[in-house]
N, C-alpha and C positions, 0 to 999 in steps of 0.2 A: 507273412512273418518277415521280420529283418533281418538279414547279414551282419548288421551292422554290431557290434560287442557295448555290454555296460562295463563300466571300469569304475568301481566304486571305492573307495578308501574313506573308513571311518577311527575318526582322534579323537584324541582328550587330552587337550592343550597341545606343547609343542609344534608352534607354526613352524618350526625351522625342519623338522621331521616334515611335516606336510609340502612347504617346496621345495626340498628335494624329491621328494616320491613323484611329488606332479612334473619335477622338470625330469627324472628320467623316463616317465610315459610319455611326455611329449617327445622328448628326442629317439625313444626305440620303438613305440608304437607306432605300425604300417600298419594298423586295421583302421578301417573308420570304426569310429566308437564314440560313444557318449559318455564321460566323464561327471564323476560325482562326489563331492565331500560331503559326510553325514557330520555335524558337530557335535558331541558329547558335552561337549567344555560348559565349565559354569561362566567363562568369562567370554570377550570378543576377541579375545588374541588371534585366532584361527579366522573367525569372520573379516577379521580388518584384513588379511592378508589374503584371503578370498576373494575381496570385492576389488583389489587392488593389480591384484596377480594372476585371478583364474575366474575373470567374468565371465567366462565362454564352460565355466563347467555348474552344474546342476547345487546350488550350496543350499543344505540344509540345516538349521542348526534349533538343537533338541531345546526345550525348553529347560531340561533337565536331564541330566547323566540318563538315560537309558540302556544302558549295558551294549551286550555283542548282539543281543538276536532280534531285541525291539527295531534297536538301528540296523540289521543287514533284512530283516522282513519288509522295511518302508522301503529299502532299495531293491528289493527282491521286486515289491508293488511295482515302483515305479519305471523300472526296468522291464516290465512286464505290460506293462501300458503302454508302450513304446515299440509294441510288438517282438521283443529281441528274445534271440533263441538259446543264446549262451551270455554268461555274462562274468565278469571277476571281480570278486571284494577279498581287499587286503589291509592290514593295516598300514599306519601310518609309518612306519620305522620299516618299510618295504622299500626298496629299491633295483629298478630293473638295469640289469647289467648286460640288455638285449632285447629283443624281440619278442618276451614273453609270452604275450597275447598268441601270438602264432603259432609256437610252439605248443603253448597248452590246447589251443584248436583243433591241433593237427592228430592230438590223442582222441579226442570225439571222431576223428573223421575215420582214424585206423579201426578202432573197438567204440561201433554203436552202442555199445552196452554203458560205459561211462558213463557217468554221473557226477562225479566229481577229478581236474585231472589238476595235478599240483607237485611238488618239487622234493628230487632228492634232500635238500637242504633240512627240509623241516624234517622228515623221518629223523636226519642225524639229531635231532632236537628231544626225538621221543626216548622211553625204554618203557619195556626190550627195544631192540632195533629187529624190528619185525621181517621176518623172509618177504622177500619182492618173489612171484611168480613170472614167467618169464615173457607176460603185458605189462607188467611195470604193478600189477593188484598188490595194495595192500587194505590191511581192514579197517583203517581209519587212520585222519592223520591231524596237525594241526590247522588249524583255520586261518593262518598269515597269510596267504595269498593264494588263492584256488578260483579254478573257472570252473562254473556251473553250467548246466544246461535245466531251460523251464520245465522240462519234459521229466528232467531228476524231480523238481521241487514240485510239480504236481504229484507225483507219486509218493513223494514222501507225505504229503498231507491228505493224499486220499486214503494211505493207508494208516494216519492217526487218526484219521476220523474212524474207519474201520476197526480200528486196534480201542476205541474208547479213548481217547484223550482229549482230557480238559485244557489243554491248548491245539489246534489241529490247525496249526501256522506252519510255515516250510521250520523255522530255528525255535524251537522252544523256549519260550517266554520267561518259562516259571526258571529257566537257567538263565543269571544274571552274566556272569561271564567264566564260568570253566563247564567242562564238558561239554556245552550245546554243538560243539564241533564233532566231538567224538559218536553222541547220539545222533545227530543227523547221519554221517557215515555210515553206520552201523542197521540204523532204519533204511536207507538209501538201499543196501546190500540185500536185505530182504525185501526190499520190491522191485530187484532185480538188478541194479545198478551198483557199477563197480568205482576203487576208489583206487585212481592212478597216478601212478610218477610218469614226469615225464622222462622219456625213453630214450635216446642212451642215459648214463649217468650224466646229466649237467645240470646247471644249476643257472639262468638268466637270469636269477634274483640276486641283491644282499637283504639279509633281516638283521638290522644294525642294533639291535638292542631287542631281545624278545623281552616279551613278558615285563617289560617298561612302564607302558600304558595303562598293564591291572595295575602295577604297583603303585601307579598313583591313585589310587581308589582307597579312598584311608580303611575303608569295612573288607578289606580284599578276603584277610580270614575268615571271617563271617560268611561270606560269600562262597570263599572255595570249599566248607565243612556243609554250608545247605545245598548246592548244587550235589556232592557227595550222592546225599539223600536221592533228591530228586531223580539224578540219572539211576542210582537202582531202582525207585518205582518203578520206571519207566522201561528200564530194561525188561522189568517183571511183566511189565504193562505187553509188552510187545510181542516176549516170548524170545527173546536172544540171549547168544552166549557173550560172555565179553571176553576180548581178547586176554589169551595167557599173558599175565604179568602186568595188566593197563596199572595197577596197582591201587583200585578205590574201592 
Protein backbone atom coordinates (compact mmCIF):
# COMPACT_ATOMS: atom_id res chain seq x y z
CA UNK A 1 0.00 0.00 0.00
CA UNK A 2 0.98 3.75 -0.54
CA UNK A 3 1.67 6.63 1.80
CA UNK A 4 1.05 8.59 -0.79
CA UNK A 5 -2.79 10.76 -0.23
CA UNK A 6 -5.69 11.00 -3.12
CA UNK A 7 -6.79 14.63 -3.30
CA UNK A 8 -9.94 14.76 -5.27
CA UNK A 9 -12.28 17.78 -5.99
CA UNK A 10 -15.36 17.33 -7.83
CA UNK A 11 -17.39 20.71 -9.86
CA UNK A 12 -20.11 21.68 -11.78
CA UNK A 13 -18.82 24.57 -13.80
CA UNK A 14 -17.17 27.47 -11.99
CA UNK A 15 -13.48 26.97 -13.30
CA UNK A 16 -12.41 30.07 -11.25
CA UNK A 17 -13.61 28.03 -8.03
CA UNK A 18 -11.55 25.06 -9.32
CA UNK A 19 -8.13 27.25 -9.65
CA UNK A 20 -8.22 28.56 -6.68
CA UNK A 21 -8.81 25.24 -4.77
CA UNK A 22 -5.98 23.63 -6.92
CA UNK A 23 -3.61 26.61 -6.28
CA UNK A 24 -4.12 26.54 -2.55
CA UNK A 25 -3.31 22.44 -2.56
CA UNK A 26 -0.38 23.10 -4.47
CA UNK A 27 1.07 25.73 -2.20
CA UNK A 28 0.03 24.07 1.38
CA UNK A 29 0.13 20.53 0.44
CA UNK A 30 3.54 18.84 1.92
CA UNK A 31 2.11 15.24 1.39
CA UNK A 32 2.93 13.68 -1.91
CA UNK A 33 -0.31 13.05 -3.24
CA UNK A 34 -2.18 12.50 -6.31
CA UNK A 35 -4.57 15.05 -7.38
CA UNK A 36 -7.79 14.77 -9.14
CA UNK A 37 -10.74 16.77 -10.79
CA UNK A 38 -14.04 14.83 -11.47
CA UNK A 39 -16.17 17.00 -14.06
CA UNK A 40 -19.90 17.17 -13.61
CA UNK A 41 -20.31 20.19 -16.14
CA UNK A 42 -22.33 19.93 -19.03
CA UNK A 43 -19.94 22.20 -20.87
CA UNK A 44 -15.73 22.40 -21.19
CA UNK A 45 -15.20 25.35 -19.13
CA UNK A 46 -13.56 23.25 -16.21
CA UNK A 47 -11.86 20.92 -18.90
CA UNK A 48 -10.30 23.85 -20.93
CA UNK A 49 -8.72 25.13 -17.77
CA UNK A 50 -7.68 21.56 -16.85
CA UNK A 51 -5.78 20.84 -19.68
CA UNK A 52 -4.17 24.21 -19.60
CA UNK A 53 -3.38 24.64 -15.80
CA UNK A 54 -3.47 21.22 -14.15
CA UNK A 55 -1.97 18.52 -16.61
CA UNK A 56 -0.04 16.94 -13.90
CA UNK A 57 -3.54 16.12 -11.98
CA UNK A 58 -5.92 12.99 -12.96
CA UNK A 59 -8.98 14.97 -15.22
CA UNK A 60 -12.07 13.31 -15.52
CA UNK A 61 -15.07 14.67 -17.06
CA UNK A 62 -18.60 12.85 -16.68
CA UNK A 63 -20.53 12.50 -19.66
CA UNK A 64 -23.29 13.80 -17.82
CA UNK A 65 -24.06 15.50 -14.29
CA UNK A 66 -23.63 12.54 -12.08
CA UNK A 67 -24.42 13.87 -8.69
CA UNK A 68 -22.03 13.65 -5.18
CA UNK A 69 -21.75 9.70 -4.93
CA UNK A 70 -21.39 8.37 -8.80
CA UNK A 71 -18.48 10.91 -8.91
CA UNK A 72 -16.71 10.43 -5.34
CA UNK A 73 -17.22 6.18 -5.92
CA UNK A 74 -14.98 6.48 -9.56
CA UNK A 75 -12.54 8.40 -7.28
CA UNK A 76 -12.93 6.32 -4.30
CA UNK A 77 -12.07 3.40 -7.51
CA UNK A 78 -9.42 5.09 -8.69
CA UNK A 79 -7.69 6.02 -5.68
CA UNK A 80 -7.95 2.65 -4.74
CA UNK A 81 -6.17 1.34 -7.62
CA UNK A 82 -3.38 3.34 -6.82
CA UNK A 83 -2.98 1.42 -3.90
CA UNK A 84 -3.54 4.53 -1.35
CA UNK A 85 -4.73 4.24 2.04
CA UNK A 86 -6.26 7.45 2.88
CA UNK A 87 -7.44 9.76 0.58
CA UNK A 88 -9.71 13.46 0.45
CA UNK A 89 -12.54 14.71 -1.76
CA UNK A 90 -13.73 18.18 -1.42
CA UNK A 91 -15.56 20.34 -3.29
CA UNK A 92 -14.86 22.87 -5.41
CA UNK A 93 -15.65 26.14 -3.39
CA UNK A 94 -12.93 24.58 -0.77
CA UNK A 95 -9.85 26.34 -0.02
CA UNK A 96 -6.95 25.34 2.07
CA UNK A 97 -5.64 28.10 4.34
CA UNK A 98 -2.80 25.34 5.40
CA UNK A 99 -1.51 22.27 5.54
CA UNK A 100 -4.72 20.22 5.60
CA UNK A 101 -3.76 16.96 4.37
CA UNK A 102 -1.66 16.66 7.31
CA UNK A 103 -3.55 17.70 9.82
CA UNK A 104 -6.60 15.58 8.89
CA UNK A 105 -3.81 12.56 8.81
CA UNK A 106 -2.54 13.09 11.89
CA UNK A 107 -6.46 12.24 13.32
CA UNK A 108 -5.96 8.63 11.77
CA UNK A 109 -2.72 8.39 13.19
CA UNK A 110 -3.93 9.47 16.99
CA UNK A 111 -7.58 7.37 17.09
CA UNK A 112 -7.19 4.15 14.72
CA UNK A 113 -10.78 3.92 14.79
CA UNK A 114 -11.39 6.98 12.33
CA UNK A 115 -13.12 6.69 9.41
CA UNK A 116 -13.79 9.74 8.40
CA UNK A 117 -11.59 13.07 9.92
CA UNK A 118 -12.86 16.74 8.67
CA UNK A 119 -13.25 20.36 10.19
CA UNK A 120 -14.66 22.34 12.69
CA UNK A 121 -15.90 24.71 10.01
CA UNK A 122 -18.46 22.60 8.56
CA UNK A 123 -20.12 21.34 12.04
CA UNK A 124 -20.77 25.30 12.26
CA UNK A 125 -22.67 24.76 8.95
CA UNK A 126 -24.98 22.02 10.55
CA UNK A 127 -28.00 22.14 13.14
CA UNK A 128 -28.13 21.23 16.01
CA UNK A 129 -24.55 21.97 16.53
CA UNK A 130 -23.81 18.61 17.69
CA UNK A 131 -21.67 17.79 21.28
CA UNK A 132 -17.92 17.03 20.05
CA UNK A 133 -16.73 14.24 22.57
CA UNK A 134 -13.39 14.95 23.85
CA UNK A 135 -11.56 12.90 20.28
CA UNK A 136 -13.07 15.57 18.41
CA UNK A 137 -16.44 12.26 17.59
CA UNK A 138 -19.22 13.66 16.03
CA UNK A 139 -22.16 11.63 14.35
CA UNK A 140 -22.00 12.86 11.12
CA UNK A 141 -21.05 15.76 9.19
CA UNK A 142 -20.86 17.44 5.88
CA UNK A 143 -19.14 16.19 2.99
CA UNK A 144 -17.06 19.53 1.79
CA UNK A 145 -13.77 18.28 2.52
CA UNK A 146 -13.03 15.19 4.50
CA UNK A 147 -10.09 12.54 4.44
CA UNK A 148 -11.13 8.99 4.27
CA UNK A 149 -9.30 5.95 4.90
CA UNK A 150 -9.94 2.47 2.41
CA UNK A 151 -10.16 0.40 5.41
CA UNK A 152 -13.54 2.92 6.36
CA UNK A 153 -15.05 2.46 2.78
CA UNK A 154 -14.55 -1.16 2.68
CA UNK A 155 -16.56 -1.59 5.62
CA UNK A 156 -19.03 0.46 4.79
CA UNK A 157 -19.78 -1.63 1.76
CA UNK A 158 -19.29 -4.89 3.27
CA UNK A 159 -21.61 -4.02 5.61
CA UNK A 160 -24.42 -2.77 2.74
CA UNK A 161 -23.99 -5.80 1.29
CA UNK A 162 -24.63 -7.56 4.73
CA UNK A 163 -27.50 -5.07 5.71
CA UNK A 164 -29.27 -5.95 2.06
CA UNK A 165 -28.66 -3.03 -0.02
CA UNK A 166 -29.56 -2.48 -3.56
CA UNK A 167 -26.66 -0.20 -3.95
CA UNK A 168 -23.48 -1.83 -1.89
CA UNK A 169 -20.98 1.00 -3.33
CA UNK A 170 -18.82 3.01 -0.51
CA UNK A 171 -21.64 6.54 -1.38
CA UNK A 172 -25.05 5.55 -2.18
CA UNK A 173 -26.15 6.04 -5.61
CA UNK A 174 -29.85 5.98 -5.37
CA UNK A 175 -28.78 9.70 -3.30
CA UNK A 176 -28.31 12.14 -6.01
CA UNK A 177 -26.75 14.79 -3.95
CA UNK A 178 -28.18 15.45 -0.24
CA UNK A 179 -27.69 13.09 2.62
CA UNK A 180 -25.28 10.47 0.91
CA UNK A 181 -22.93 12.27 3.41
CA UNK A 182 -24.78 11.87 6.24
CA UNK A 183 -25.64 8.14 5.48
CA UNK A 184 -22.26 7.08 4.80
CA UNK A 185 -21.22 8.51 8.48
CA UNK A 186 -23.84 7.12 10.12
CA UNK A 187 -23.15 3.50 8.37
CA UNK A 188 -19.30 4.09 8.96
CA UNK A 189 -20.31 4.46 12.89
CA UNK A 190 -21.85 1.08 12.90
CA UNK A 191 -19.08 -0.79 11.62
CA UNK A 192 -17.08 0.60 13.85
CA UNK A 193 -15.53 3.85 12.71
CA UNK A 194 -15.66 7.15 13.95
CA UNK A 195 -16.39 10.52 12.49
CA UNK A 196 -13.89 13.47 13.47
CA UNK A 197 -12.84 17.03 13.70
CA UNK A 198 -9.86 17.88 13.61
CA UNK A 199 -8.37 18.69 17.04
CA UNK A 200 -7.84 21.57 18.66
CA UNK A 201 -10.48 23.81 17.27
CA UNK A 202 -9.07 25.14 13.68
CA UNK A 203 -10.09 25.31 10.71
CA UNK A 204 -6.98 24.97 7.53
CA UNK A 205 -9.98 25.23 5.19
CA UNK A 206 -12.32 28.36 3.68
CA UNK A 207 -15.82 26.91 2.12
CA UNK A 208 -16.35 30.11 0.02
CA UNK A 209 -19.90 29.63 -0.85
CA UNK A 210 -21.55 26.30 0.44
CA UNK A 211 -24.26 24.70 -1.08
CA UNK A 212 -23.46 26.91 -4.57
CA UNK A 213 -22.82 23.92 -6.65
CA UNK A 214 -26.36 22.04 -5.65
CA UNK A 215 -27.80 25.26 -6.40
CA UNK A 216 -26.94 25.17 -9.78
CA UNK A 217 -28.73 21.90 -10.47
CA UNK A 218 -32.05 23.33 -11.81
CA UNK A 219 -34.16 19.72 -10.17
CA UNK A 220 -32.19 20.66 -6.74
CA UNK A 221 -35.89 20.30 -4.97
CA UNK A 222 -36.71 17.33 -6.51
CA UNK A 223 -33.78 15.94 -5.59
CA UNK A 224 -33.37 17.13 -1.95
CA UNK A 225 -37.59 15.78 -1.29
CA UNK A 226 -36.39 12.09 -3.00
CA UNK A 227 -33.13 11.70 -1.25
CA UNK A 228 -35.53 12.52 1.96
CA UNK A 229 -37.12 9.30 1.07
CA UNK A 230 -34.28 7.24 0.42
CA UNK A 231 -32.05 7.95 3.43
CA UNK A 232 -35.10 6.86 5.67
CA UNK A 233 -35.34 3.50 3.89
CA UNK A 234 -32.12 3.03 4.43
CA UNK A 235 -31.85 4.11 7.65
CA UNK A 236 -34.55 1.49 8.27
CA UNK A 237 -32.42 -0.72 5.96
CA UNK A 238 -29.55 -0.66 8.48
CA UNK A 239 -31.21 -0.51 11.77
CA UNK A 240 -29.90 3.11 13.03
CA UNK A 241 -30.85 6.04 14.99
CA UNK A 242 -30.60 9.40 13.52
CA UNK A 243 -29.28 12.00 15.08
CA UNK A 244 -31.54 14.29 17.38
CA UNK A 245 -32.68 17.14 15.36
CA UNK A 246 -30.82 16.02 11.66
CA UNK A 247 -34.31 17.37 10.74
CA UNK A 248 -35.56 14.89 7.73
Amino acid sequence: MSEQLGIGILCYYGADEVAANVASVREHCHADHTLMIFDNSENDEVGEWARSHAADALYVRSPYNVGCTRSRNHMVARFASLGLTHFVIQDQDVRWMGDAATAMRAVFDRYPDTGIATWHLLKKQMSPAYQIDETGVVPEIPGACSMYSMDCIKAVIGLAQKDGCPDCRAFNTRMFMFLWDTLFALVAGKAGYKTRLVWPDENLIRHDHPNQGIKRYPWVKEERARSRGIFKEEIQRHGLAVPAGLGV
